[in-house]
N, C-alpha and C positions, 0 to 999 in steps of 0.2 A: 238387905240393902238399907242404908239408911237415910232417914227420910230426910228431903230436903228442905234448906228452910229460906222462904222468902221474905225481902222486906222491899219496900219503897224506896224508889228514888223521887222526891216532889221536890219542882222548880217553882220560883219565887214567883212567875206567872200564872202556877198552877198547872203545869201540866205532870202528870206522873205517868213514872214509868216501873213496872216491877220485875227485878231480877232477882237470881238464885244466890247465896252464900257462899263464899269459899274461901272469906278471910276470919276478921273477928266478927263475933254478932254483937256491936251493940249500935245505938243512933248516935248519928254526928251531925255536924252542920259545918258549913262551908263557901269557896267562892267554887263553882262548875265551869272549867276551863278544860281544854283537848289540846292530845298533845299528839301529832302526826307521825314520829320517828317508828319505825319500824324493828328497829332492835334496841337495845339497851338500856330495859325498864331497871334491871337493878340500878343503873346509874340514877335514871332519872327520877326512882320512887326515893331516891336519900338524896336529893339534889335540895340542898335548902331553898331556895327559892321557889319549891313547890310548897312549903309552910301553909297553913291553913286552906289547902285548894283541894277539890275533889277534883281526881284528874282520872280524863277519860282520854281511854286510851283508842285512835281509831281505826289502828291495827287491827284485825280483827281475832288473830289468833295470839294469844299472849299468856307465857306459862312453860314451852313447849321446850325450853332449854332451863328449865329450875332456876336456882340460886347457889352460885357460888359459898366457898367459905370465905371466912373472913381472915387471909393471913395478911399477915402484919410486915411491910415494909419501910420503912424509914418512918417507923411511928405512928403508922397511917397505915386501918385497912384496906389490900386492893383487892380492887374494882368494885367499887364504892367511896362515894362523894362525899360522906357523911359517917357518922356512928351510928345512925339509926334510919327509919325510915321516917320521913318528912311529911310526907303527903298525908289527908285527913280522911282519905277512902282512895279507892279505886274501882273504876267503871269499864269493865270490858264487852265486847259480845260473844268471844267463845272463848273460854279458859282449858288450858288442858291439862289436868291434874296428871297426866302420866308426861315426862320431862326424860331427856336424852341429852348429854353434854357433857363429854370429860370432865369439867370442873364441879356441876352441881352437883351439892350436898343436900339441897332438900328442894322442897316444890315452894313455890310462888307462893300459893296459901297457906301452909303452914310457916312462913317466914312475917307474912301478914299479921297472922293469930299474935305470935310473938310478939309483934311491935303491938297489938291490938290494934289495927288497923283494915276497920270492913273494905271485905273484895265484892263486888255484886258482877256476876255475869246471864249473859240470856237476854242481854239489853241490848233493843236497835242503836250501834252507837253511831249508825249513820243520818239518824233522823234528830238524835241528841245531838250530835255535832252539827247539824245544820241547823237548828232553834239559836245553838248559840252565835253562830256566824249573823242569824239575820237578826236575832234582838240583842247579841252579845251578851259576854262574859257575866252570868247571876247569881243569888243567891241559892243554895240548896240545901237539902237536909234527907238523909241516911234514915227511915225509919222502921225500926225493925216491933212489931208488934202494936202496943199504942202506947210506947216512950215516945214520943215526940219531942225531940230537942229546940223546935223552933228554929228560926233564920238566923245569922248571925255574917255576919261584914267582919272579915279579917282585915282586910283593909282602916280598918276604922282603929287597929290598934299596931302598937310598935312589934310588928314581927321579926323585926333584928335582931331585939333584945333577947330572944329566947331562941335564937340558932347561934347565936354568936359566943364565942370563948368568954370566959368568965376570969382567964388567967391570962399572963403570957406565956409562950411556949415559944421556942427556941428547934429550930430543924437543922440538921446539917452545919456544917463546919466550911463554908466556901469559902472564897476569898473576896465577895462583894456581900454585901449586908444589905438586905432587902428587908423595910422595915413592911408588915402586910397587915392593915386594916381588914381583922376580919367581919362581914358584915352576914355572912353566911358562907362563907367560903368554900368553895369544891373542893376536895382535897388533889383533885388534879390537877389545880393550879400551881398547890403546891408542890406535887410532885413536880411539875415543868419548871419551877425552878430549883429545885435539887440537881436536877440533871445536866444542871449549865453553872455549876461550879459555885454556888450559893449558898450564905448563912440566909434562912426566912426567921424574922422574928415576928410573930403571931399574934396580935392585940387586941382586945376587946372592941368592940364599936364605939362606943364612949370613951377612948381612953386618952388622957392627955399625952402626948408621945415628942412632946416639944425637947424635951432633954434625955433621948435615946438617941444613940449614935446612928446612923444607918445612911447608906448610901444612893439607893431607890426610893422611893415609897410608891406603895401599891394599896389600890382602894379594889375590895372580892365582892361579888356578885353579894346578891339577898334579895329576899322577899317583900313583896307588899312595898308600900306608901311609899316614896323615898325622902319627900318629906317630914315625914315621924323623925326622921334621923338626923336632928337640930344639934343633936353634940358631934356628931360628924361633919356635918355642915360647919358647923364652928370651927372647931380644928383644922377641917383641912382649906380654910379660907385664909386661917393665918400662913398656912404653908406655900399657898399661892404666891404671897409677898415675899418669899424665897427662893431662890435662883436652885430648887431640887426637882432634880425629873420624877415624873408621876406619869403612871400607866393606871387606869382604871379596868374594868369590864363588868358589861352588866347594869347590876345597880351602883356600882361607882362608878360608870359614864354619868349618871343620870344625877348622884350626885355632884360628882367634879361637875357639872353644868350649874348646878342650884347655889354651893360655892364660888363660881364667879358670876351670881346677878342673874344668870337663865331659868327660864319657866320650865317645870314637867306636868305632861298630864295622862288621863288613862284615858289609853287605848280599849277599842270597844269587846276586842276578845282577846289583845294578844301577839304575841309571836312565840309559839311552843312548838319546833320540828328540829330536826336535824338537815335538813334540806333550803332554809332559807338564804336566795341571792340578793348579794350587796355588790354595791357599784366602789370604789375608793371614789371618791368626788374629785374633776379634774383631770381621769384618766377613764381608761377604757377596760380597766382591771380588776374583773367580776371573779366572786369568788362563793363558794357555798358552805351557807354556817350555821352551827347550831345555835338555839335560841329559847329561853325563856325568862319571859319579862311580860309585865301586865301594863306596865308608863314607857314612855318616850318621852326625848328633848325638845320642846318645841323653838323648832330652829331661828324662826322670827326672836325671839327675845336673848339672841347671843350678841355681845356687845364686839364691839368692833376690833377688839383683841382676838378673837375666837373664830373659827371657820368649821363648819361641816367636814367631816373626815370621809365618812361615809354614807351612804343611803342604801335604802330599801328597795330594790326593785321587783319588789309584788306591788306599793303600797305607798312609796317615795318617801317613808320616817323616815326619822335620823336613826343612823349607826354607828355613831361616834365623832366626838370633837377632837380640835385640837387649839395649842397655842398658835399665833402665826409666829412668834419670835423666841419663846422658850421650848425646854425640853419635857412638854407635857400635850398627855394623848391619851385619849380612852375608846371604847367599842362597847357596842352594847348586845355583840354576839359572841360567843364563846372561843377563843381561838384553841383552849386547851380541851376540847371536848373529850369526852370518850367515850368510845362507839363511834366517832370522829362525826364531822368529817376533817383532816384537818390541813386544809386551803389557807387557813390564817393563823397555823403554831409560828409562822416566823416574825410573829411582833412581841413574843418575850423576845426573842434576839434582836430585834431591833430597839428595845429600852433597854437593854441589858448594855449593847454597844455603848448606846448616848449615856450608861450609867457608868463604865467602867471610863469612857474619855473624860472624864470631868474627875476622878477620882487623884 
């Protein structure tokens, strides 16, 4: 049998904790954030918006249905959010190396190894998940022997830049042009609009896109700061002062707010499940959504063009704005989830509608 190898988990207050190996072995460091969904780690371990976070997962059995392959549809591996894996570790408390699932091609940890990305299991992650509820979302660090990598704040740098397309990329042949501000982008985003009769064209986060044809525009989730993202901000503040419908979600709710004049700030651990309810503001029409994001809008600082779209109700944050008089709106929970849940897939169809009447 061979023998197992532990390394440390030490949080930025000091407390450690020591679990077994079953990813790659070397030390990382990171933000230590939990994420409550019950199924659909392959989705969420390639979800960019998990960029530089060690995500603990507080399910407690994780592993037991492997990892898919990676086949290729409309350009894009499914079932997976990404081309790779995103996250900086991962933290479970029982791993189960033996896997059962028509579609798996390999186990959990051997998919880890690949991306080199430490798995640590054996860990209470009901006591870790509760450190960070009461001192919230910290720093951490992965240590396997006495490499020590020290603390490190991914927040503190532009994590957009290194999940986001470096080209453009062109999807599909539709008959509405959907220009899409990638800022980490799901690929299930994209797929939801391939399915509704759509050209997407794919942009870098910086990208000047003032003289690109396109009929929508759409600002895609990402990670960290949302501030860092000053050329996005720029650009889409000039688009404001044009009469074109915009859908955000995610961290382009959070931007489109920072763009017209609103504040964002961070949140003390979060919203990371598949479970979280929002209210539409105005109505009585609660809905349950997937979510992860580390800032919110803070709703005091929306100018009198702007209204609350949605809230939170675990927590009352904002869930999305909107224009009162144009055709722009964002959410800051995922309506194209996968592994769902999905209570709010019909607001691509409702931007799609306000994009195609104006066409």
């Amino acid at each position: 049998m061979a023998k197992e190898i532990t390394a440390k988990l030490i949080l930025e207050d000091g407390t450690v904790f020591i679990g077994k190996s079953f990813g790659f072995e070397g030390s990382v460091a990171g933000e230590v954030v939990f994420n409550t969904s019950m199924t659909g780690y392959p989705e969420s371990l390639t979800d960019p918006s998990f960029a530089g976070q060690i995500m603990v997962a507080t399910y407690p059995l994780i592993g037991n249905y492997g990892v898919p392959e990676a086949l290729m549809m409309d350009g894009l591996p499914d079932f997976f959010e990404s081309d790779r894996i995103q996250v900086t570790a991962l933290i479970v408390s029982d791993y189960s190396e033996q896997y059962s699932h028509w579609s798996a091609k390999r186990s959990l940890g051997d998919w880890l190894t690949e991306f080199k990305i430490p798995g640590l299991y054996g860990i209470d992650t009901r006591e870790l998940t509760k450190i960070i509820r009461e001192k919230g979302a910290m720093m951490g660090k992965i240590v396997f022997g006495n490499d020590d990598p020290g603390f490190h704040d991914p927040n503190m740098e532009n994590l957009v830049a290194s999940v986001s397309t470096d080209k453009v990329i062109t999807y599909g042949n539709g008959s509405t042009r959907i220009l899409l501000v990638d800022c980490g982008v799901k690929y299930n985003i994209i797929r939801h609009f391939l399915k509704r009769d759509t050209t997407v064209i794919r942009v870098p986060w910086d990208y000047d896109y003032s003289k690109e044809k396109y009929d929508g525009l759409f600002i895609s989730n990402g990670p960290g700061n949302p501030k860092m993202c000053e050329a996005t901000i720029k650009h889409l503040a000039i688009s404001l002062k044009q009469d074109i419908p915009i859908f955000g979600i995610c961290l382009g709710n959070q931007l489109l707010a920072l763009a017209s004049g609103a504040d964002t700030y961070k949140l003390k651990y979060g919203h990371r499940s598949h479970n979280q309810p929002v209210l539409q503001c105005g109505t009585n029409k609660a809905m349950v959504t997937s979510q992860n994001h580390g800032f919110a809008i803070d709703n005091k600082t929306l100018s009198s063009d702007w209204e609350p779209f949605f809230e939170n109700l675990n927590d009352g944050t904002n869930e999305g704005i909107r224009h009162k008089t144009r055709p722009v709106f964002s959410v800051q929970f995922h309506p194209e989830a996968s592994s769902g849940p999905t209570d709010s897939e019909y607001l691509f169809d409702d931007f799609l509608t306000v994009v195609r009447e104006r066409v």
